[in-house]
C-alpha positions as CSV (number, residue, x, y, z in Angstrom):
1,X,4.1,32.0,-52.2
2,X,4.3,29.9,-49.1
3,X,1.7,26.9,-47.9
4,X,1.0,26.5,-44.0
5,X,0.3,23.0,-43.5
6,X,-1.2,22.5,-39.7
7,X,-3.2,20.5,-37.5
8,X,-4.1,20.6,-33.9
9,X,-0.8,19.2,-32.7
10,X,2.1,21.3,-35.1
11,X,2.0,23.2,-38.3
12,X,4.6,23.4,-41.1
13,X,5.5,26.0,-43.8
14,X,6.8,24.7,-47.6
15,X,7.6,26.6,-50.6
16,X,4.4,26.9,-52.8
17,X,5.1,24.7,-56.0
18,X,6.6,22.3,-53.2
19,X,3.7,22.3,-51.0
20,X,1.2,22.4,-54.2
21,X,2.6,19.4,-55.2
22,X,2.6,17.8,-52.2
23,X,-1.6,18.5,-52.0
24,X,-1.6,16.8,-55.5
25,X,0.4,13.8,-54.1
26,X,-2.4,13.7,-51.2
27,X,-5.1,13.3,-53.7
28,X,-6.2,16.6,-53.7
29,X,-6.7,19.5,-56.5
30,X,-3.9,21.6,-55.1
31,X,-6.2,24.6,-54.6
32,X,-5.0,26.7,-51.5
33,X,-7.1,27.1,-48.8
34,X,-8.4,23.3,-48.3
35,X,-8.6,20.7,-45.2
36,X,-8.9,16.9,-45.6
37,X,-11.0,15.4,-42.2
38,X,-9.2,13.0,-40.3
39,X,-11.4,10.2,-41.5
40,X,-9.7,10.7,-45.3
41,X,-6.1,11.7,-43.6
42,X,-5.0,7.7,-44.1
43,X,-6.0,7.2,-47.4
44,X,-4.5,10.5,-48.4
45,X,-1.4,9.5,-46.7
46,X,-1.2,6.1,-48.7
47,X,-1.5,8.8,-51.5
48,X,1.5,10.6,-50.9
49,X,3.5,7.7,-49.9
50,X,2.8,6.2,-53.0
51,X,3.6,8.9,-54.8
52,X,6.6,9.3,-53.4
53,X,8.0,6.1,-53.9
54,X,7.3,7.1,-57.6
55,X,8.4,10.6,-58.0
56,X,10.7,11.3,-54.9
57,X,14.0,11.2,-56.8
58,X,12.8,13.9,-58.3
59,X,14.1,17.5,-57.4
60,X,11.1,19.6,-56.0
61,X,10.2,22.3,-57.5
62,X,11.4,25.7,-56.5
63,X,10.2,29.1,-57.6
64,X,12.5,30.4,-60.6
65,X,15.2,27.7,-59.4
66,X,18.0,26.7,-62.3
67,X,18.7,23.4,-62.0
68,X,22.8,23.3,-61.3
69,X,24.8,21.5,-64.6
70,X,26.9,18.8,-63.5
71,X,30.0,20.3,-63.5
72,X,28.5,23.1,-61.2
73,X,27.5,20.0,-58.8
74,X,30.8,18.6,-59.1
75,X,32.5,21.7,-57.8
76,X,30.5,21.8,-54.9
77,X,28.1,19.2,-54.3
78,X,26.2,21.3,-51.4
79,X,24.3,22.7,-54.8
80,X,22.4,19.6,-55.5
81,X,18.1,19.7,-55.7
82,X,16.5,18.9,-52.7
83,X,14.9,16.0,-53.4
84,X,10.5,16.2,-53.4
85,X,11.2,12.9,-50.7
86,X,13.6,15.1,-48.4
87,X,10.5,17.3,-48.6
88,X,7.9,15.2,-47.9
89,X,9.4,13.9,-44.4
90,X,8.0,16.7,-42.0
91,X,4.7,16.4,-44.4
92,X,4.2,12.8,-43.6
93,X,5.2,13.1,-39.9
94,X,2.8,16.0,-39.4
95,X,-0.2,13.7,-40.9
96,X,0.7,10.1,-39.2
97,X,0.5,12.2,-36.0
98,X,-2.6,13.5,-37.1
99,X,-3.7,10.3,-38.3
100,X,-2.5,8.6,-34.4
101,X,-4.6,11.5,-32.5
102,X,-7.8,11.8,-34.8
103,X,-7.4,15.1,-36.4
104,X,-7.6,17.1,-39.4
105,X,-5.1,18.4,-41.6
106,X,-5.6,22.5,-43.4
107,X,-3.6,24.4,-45.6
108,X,-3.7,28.0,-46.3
109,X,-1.5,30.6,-47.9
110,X,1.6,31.2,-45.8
């Protein structure tokens, strides 16, 4: 599964347990469709800034994905987790732009 994140001025596609998360982060259930109205969009930000700054270390999550032993990462270090704050950037971007211009932010299935 895939989650389309978009407002008026860009949209951006994310893995499903990634983007779930992310919607959790945000304040929000997690259930796919949903919008947030700009009015919430900063406070939901806050949200997922602050979460990030608590869980962003943290590998996202990634359908079926093995985590790589360290021996395998040590061999080829291009095998490392993406991180959930690698994912986040182009999540945050999309919203402070939405936040700077006044609109609203929707996810649906992808």
């Amino acid at each position: 599964m895939l989650v389309r994140f978009s407002t008026r001025y860009g949209q951006l596609t994310m893995f499903g347990d990634a983007g779930t998360r992310m919607l959790k982060l945000l304040g929000h259930s997690g259930t796919i469709p949903g919008a947030i109205v700009s009015a919430d969009l900063p406070a939901a930000l806050a949200s997922l800034k602050a979460g990030i700054e608590r869980e962003g270390h943290q590998p996202a999550p990634e359908p079926g994905a093995r985590v790589p032993t360290v021996e395998e990462l040590d061999a080829d270090p291009r095998r490392a987790p993406v991180s959930l704050r690698t994912r986040a950037v182009p999540l945050i971007e999309l919203i402070e732009t939405a936040v700077a211009r006044n609109a609203d932010l929707m996810w649906e299935r992808g």
